[in-house]
C-alpha positions in Angstrom: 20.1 -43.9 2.8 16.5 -43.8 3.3 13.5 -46.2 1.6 13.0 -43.1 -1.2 16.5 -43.3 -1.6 17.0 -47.0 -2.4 13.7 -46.5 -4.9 15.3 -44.0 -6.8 18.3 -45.5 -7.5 17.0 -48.9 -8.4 14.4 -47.5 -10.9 17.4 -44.6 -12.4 19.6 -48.4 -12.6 16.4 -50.0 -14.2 16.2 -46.9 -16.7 19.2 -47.4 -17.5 18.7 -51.1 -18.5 16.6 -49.1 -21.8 20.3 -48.1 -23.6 21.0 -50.4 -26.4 23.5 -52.9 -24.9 26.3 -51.2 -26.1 26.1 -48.1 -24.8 25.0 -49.6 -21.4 28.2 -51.6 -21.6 30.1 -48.8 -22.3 29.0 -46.2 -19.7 26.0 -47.6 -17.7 28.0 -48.3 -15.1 29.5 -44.4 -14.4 26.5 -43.2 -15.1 24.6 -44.9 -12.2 27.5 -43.8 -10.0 27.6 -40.4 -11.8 23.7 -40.4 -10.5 24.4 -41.7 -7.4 26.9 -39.0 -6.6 24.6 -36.1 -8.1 21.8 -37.5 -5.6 24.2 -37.9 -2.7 25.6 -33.7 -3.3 21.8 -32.8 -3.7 20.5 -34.3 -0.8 22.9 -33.2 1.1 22.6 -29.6 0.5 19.3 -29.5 0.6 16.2 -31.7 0.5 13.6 -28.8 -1.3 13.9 -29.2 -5.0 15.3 -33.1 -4.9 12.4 -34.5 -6.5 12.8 -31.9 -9.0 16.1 -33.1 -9.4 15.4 -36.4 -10.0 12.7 -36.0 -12.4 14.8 -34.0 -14.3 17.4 -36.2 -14.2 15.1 -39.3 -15.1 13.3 -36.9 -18.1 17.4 -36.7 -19.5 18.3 -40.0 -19.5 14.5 -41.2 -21.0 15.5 -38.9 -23.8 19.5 -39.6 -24.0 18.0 -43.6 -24.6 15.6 -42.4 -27.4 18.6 -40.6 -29.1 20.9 -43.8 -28.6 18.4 -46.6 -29.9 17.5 -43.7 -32.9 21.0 -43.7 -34.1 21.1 -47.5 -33.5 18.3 -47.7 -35.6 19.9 -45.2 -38.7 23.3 -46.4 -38.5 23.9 -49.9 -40.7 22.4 -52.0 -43.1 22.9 -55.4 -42.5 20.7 -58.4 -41.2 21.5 -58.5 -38.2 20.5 -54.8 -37.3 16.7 -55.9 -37.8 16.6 -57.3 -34.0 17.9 -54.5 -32.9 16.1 -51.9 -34.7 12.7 -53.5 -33.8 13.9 -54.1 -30.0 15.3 -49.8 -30.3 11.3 -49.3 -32.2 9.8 -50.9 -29.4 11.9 -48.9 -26.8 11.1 -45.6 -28.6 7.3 -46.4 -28.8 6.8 -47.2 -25.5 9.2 -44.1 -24.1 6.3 -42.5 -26.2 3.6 -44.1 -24.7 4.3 -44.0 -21.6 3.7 -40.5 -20.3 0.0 -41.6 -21.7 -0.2 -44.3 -19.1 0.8 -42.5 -16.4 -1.2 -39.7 -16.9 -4.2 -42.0 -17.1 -3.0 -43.7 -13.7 -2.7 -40.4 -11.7 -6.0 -39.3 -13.3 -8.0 -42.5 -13.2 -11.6 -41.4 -11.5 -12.6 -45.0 -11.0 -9.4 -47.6 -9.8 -12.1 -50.5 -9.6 -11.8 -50.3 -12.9 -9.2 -52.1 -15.9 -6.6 -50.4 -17.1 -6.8 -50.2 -21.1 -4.3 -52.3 -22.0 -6.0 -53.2 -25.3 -5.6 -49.0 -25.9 -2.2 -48.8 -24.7 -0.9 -52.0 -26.5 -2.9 -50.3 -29.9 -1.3 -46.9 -28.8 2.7 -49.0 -28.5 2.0 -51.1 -31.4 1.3 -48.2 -34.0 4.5 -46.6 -33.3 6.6 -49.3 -33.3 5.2 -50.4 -37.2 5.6 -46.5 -38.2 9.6 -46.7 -37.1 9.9 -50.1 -38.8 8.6 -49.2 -42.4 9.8 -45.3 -42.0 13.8 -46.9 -40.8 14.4 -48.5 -44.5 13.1 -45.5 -46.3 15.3 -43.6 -44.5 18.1 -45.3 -44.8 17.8 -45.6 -48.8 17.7 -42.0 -49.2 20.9 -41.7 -47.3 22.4 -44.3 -48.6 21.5 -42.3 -52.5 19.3 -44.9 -53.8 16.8 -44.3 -56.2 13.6 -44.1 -54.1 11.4 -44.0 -57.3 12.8 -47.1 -58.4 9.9 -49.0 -57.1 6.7 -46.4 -57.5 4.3 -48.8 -56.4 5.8 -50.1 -53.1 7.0 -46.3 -52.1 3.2 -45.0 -52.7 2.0 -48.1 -50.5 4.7 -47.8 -47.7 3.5 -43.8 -47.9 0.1 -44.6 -48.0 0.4 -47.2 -45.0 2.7 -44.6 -42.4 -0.3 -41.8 -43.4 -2.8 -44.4 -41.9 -0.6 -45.0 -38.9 0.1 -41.5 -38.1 -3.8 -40.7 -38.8 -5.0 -43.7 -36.5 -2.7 -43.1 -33.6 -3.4 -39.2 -33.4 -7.3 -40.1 -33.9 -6.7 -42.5 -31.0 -4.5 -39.7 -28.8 -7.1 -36.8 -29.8 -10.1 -39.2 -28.9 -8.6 -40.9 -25.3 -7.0 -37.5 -24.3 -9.5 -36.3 -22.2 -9.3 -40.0 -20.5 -5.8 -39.8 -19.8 -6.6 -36.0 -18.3 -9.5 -37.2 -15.7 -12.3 -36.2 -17.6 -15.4 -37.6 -15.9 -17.7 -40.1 -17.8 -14.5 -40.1 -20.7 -14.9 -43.1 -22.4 
Protein backbone atom coordinates (compact mmCIF):
# COMPACT_ATOMS: atom_id res chain seq x y z
CA UNK A 1 0.00 0.00 0.00
CA UNK A 2 1.62 3.13 -0.92
CA UNK A 3 1.97 6.65 1.18
CA UNK A 4 -1.34 8.01 -1.09
CA UNK A 5 -2.87 5.01 -0.07
CA UNK A 6 -2.48 5.15 3.74
CA UNK A 7 -3.72 9.12 3.37
CA UNK A 8 -6.80 8.17 1.78
CA UNK A 9 -7.94 5.82 3.95
CA UNK A 10 -7.12 7.63 7.15
CA UNK A 11 -8.83 10.90 6.00
CA UNK A 12 -12.13 8.54 4.32
CA UNK A 13 -11.83 6.87 8.38
CA UNK A 14 -11.65 10.56 9.70
CA UNK A 15 -14.82 11.46 7.45
CA UNK A 16 -16.37 9.09 8.69
CA UNK A 17 -15.86 10.16 12.34
CA UNK A 18 -18.66 13.25 11.05
CA UNK A 19 -21.92 10.53 11.30
CA UNK A 20 -23.85 11.12 14.32
CA UNK A 21 -22.52 8.47 16.75
CA UNK A 22 -25.12 6.21 16.07
CA UNK A 23 -24.95 5.65 12.70
CA UNK A 24 -21.12 5.44 13.00
CA UNK A 25 -21.71 2.79 15.58
CA UNK A 26 -24.00 1.07 13.48
CA UNK A 27 -22.17 0.87 10.11
CA UNK A 28 -18.91 2.97 10.27
CA UNK A 29 -17.04 0.11 10.55
CA UNK A 30 -18.25 -1.76 7.00
CA UNK A 31 -18.19 1.15 5.48
CA UNK A 32 -14.49 1.86 5.98
CA UNK A 33 -13.89 -1.70 4.87
CA UNK A 34 -16.62 -1.40 2.21
CA UNK A 35 -14.17 1.71 1.06
CA UNK A 36 -11.23 -0.07 1.55
CA UNK A 37 -12.28 -2.93 -0.71
CA UNK A 38 -13.78 -0.38 -3.50
CA UNK A 39 -10.12 1.25 -3.34
CA UNK A 40 -8.34 -2.02 -3.32
CA UNK A 41 -10.71 -3.34 -6.87
CA UNK A 42 -10.06 0.18 -8.32
CA UNK A 43 -6.54 0.32 -7.99
CA UNK A 44 -6.10 -2.65 -9.10
CA UNK A 45 -7.68 -2.37 -12.35
CA UNK A 46 -6.52 0.55 -13.13
CA UNK A 47 -4.72 3.61 -11.67
CA UNK A 48 -6.33 6.43 -14.36
CA UNK A 49 -9.56 7.69 -12.85
CA UNK A 50 -8.69 6.69 -8.95
CA UNK A 51 -8.63 10.08 -7.78
CA UNK A 52 -11.85 10.45 -9.47
CA UNK A 53 -12.95 7.71 -7.57
CA UNK A 54 -12.11 8.84 -4.40
CA UNK A 55 -13.41 12.20 -4.72
CA UNK A 56 -16.44 10.83 -5.66
CA UNK A 57 -16.57 8.63 -3.12
CA UNK A 58 -15.50 11.34 -0.37
CA UNK A 59 -18.28 13.93 -2.10
CA UNK A 60 -21.00 10.76 -1.20
CA UNK A 61 -20.20 10.16 2.15
CA UNK A 62 -19.88 14.30 2.99
CA UNK A 63 -23.40 14.30 1.79
CA UNK A 64 -24.74 10.83 3.24
CA UNK A 65 -23.50 12.68 6.86
CA UNK A 66 -25.46 15.88 6.04
CA UNK A 67 -28.58 13.66 5.40
CA UNK A 68 -27.92 11.63 8.74
CA UNK A 69 -27.23 14.61 11.26
CA UNK A 70 -30.46 16.41 9.17
CA UNK A 71 -32.76 13.75 10.14
CA UNK A 72 -31.03 13.64 13.60
CA UNK A 73 -31.84 17.08 13.88
CA UNK A 74 -35.88 16.67 12.66
CA UNK A 75 -36.58 13.52 14.42
CA UNK A 76 -37.52 14.12 18.40
CA UNK A 77 -38.41 16.53 20.71
CA UNK A 78 -36.92 16.16 23.86
CA UNK A 79 -34.06 17.88 25.89
CA UNK A 80 -31.66 16.00 25.39
CA UNK A 81 -31.73 16.27 21.38
CA UNK A 82 -30.45 20.00 21.80
CA UNK A 83 -26.69 18.71 22.10
CA UNK A 84 -27.13 16.83 19.40
CA UNK A 85 -28.83 19.07 17.14
CA UNK A 86 -26.36 21.94 17.74
CA UNK A 87 -23.28 19.40 17.45
CA UNK A 88 -25.46 17.90 13.75
CA UNK A 89 -25.87 22.26 13.02
CA UNK A 90 -22.37 22.62 13.51
CA UNK A 91 -21.48 19.59 11.31
CA UNK A 92 -23.86 20.75 8.56
CA UNK A 93 -22.40 24.36 8.57
CA UNK A 94 -19.04 23.59 8.36
CA UNK A 95 -19.73 20.66 5.52
CA UNK A 96 -21.11 23.92 3.99
CA UNK A 97 -18.27 25.96 4.53
CA UNK A 98 -15.83 24.09 3.79
CA UNK A 99 -15.68 23.84 -0.04
CA UNK A 100 -15.19 27.89 0.67
CA UNK A 101 -11.99 27.26 2.46
CA UNK A 102 -10.61 25.14 0.21
CA UNK A 103 -11.16 26.99 -2.63
CA UNK A 104 -9.63 29.98 -1.03
CA UNK A 105 -6.46 27.62 -0.15
CA UNK A 106 -5.87 26.35 -3.76
CA UNK A 107 -6.46 29.95 -4.94
CA UNK A 108 -4.61 31.97 -2.37
CA UNK A 109 -2.23 34.50 -4.56
CA UNK A 110 -0.29 35.50 -1.49
CA UNK A 111 0.47 32.23 1.27
CA UNK A 112 2.62 34.86 3.40
CA UNK A 113 -0.53 35.83 4.14
CA UNK A 114 -3.48 34.80 7.20
CA UNK A 115 -5.95 32.78 6.43
CA UNK A 116 -9.50 34.58 7.30
CA UNK A 117 -10.47 32.70 10.04
CA UNK A 118 -12.48 35.67 11.44
CA UNK A 119 -14.53 35.25 7.76
CA UNK A 120 -14.69 31.57 7.87
CA UNK A 121 -15.68 31.43 11.66
CA UNK A 122 -18.53 34.42 10.64
CA UNK A 123 -19.29 32.29 7.40
CA UNK A 124 -19.71 28.64 10.07
CA UNK A 125 -21.34 30.57 12.73
CA UNK A 126 -24.29 32.01 10.57
CA UNK A 127 -25.28 28.70 9.49
CA UNK A 128 -25.21 27.02 12.45
CA UNK A 129 -27.67 29.91 14.28
CA UNK A 130 -29.99 29.63 11.00
CA UNK A 131 -30.37 25.57 11.61
CA UNK A 132 -30.85 26.16 15.36
CA UNK A 133 -33.88 28.76 15.21
CA UNK A 134 -35.25 27.17 11.72
CA UNK A 135 -35.07 23.16 13.65
CA UNK A 136 -37.97 24.24 16.26
CA UNK A 137 -40.08 25.92 13.72
CA UNK A 138 -39.92 22.97 11.81
CA UNK A 139 -40.59 20.72 14.08
CA UNK A 140 -43.93 22.61 15.44
CA UNK A 141 -45.47 22.57 12.10
CA UNK A 142 -44.92 18.85 11.94
CA UNK A 143 -45.79 18.21 15.03
CA UNK A 144 -49.52 20.38 14.04
CA UNK A 145 -49.09 23.14 16.44
CA UNK A 146 -50.41 26.35 16.06
CA UNK A 147 -47.58 28.40 14.67
CA UNK A 148 -49.59 31.70 15.04
CA UNK A 149 -50.06 31.00 18.49
CA UNK A 150 -47.30 33.32 19.41
CA UNK A 151 -47.38 36.22 16.43
CA UNK A 152 -44.73 38.20 17.88
CA UNK A 153 -42.01 35.57 18.54
CA UNK A 154 -42.79 33.83 14.93
CA UNK A 155 -42.37 37.49 13.10
CA UNK A 156 -39.05 37.95 15.18
CA UNK A 157 -37.66 34.29 14.64
CA UNK A 158 -38.72 35.21 10.67
CA UNK A 159 -37.27 38.43 10.81
CA UNK A 160 -33.95 37.14 12.51
CA UNK A 161 -33.37 33.81 9.78
CA UNK A 162 -34.05 36.73 6.87
CA UNK A 163 -31.08 38.62 8.36
CA UNK A 164 -29.00 35.51 8.53
CA UNK A 165 -29.62 34.30 5.19
CA UNK A 166 -29.17 38.12 3.90
CA UNK A 167 -25.71 38.45 5.82
CA UNK A 168 -24.22 35.19 4.87
CA UNK A 169 -25.13 35.44 1.05
CA UNK A 170 -23.81 39.34 1.27
CA UNK A 171 -20.73 37.79 2.84
CA UNK A 172 -20.49 34.70 -0.02
CA UNK A 173 -21.41 37.26 -2.98
CA UNK A 174 -18.77 39.84 -1.50
CA UNK A 175 -15.59 37.13 -0.58
CA UNK A 176 -16.42 35.10 -3.78
CA UNK A 177 -14.05 36.45 -5.95
CA UNK A 178 -11.44 35.88 -2.96
CA UNK A 179 -12.13 32.30 -2.62
CA UNK A 180 -11.81 32.24 -6.77
CA UNK A 181 -8.11 33.93 -6.98
CA UNK A 182 -9.13 37.20 -7.92
CA UNK A 183 -6.05 39.39 -7.61
CA UNK A 184 -6.07 42.43 -5.27
CA UNK A 185 -9.71 40.72 -3.79
CA UNK A 186 -10.10 41.91 -0.58
Amino acid sequence: MTYDQKTVRTLYKKLLALYPRGFRERLGESMEQTFNDLCNERKRHTERGWFGFVLWMFVETAIGIIKEHGLLITQGNNMGNILINSRSAAIISFILVLPLMILELVNRRNFHEGFPIALFSLLWLLPVAFIVILVPMVRNIRAGNNIIENPFKLFLAVVILVLIAWMWGGLLIDQLPCFMGVPNCD
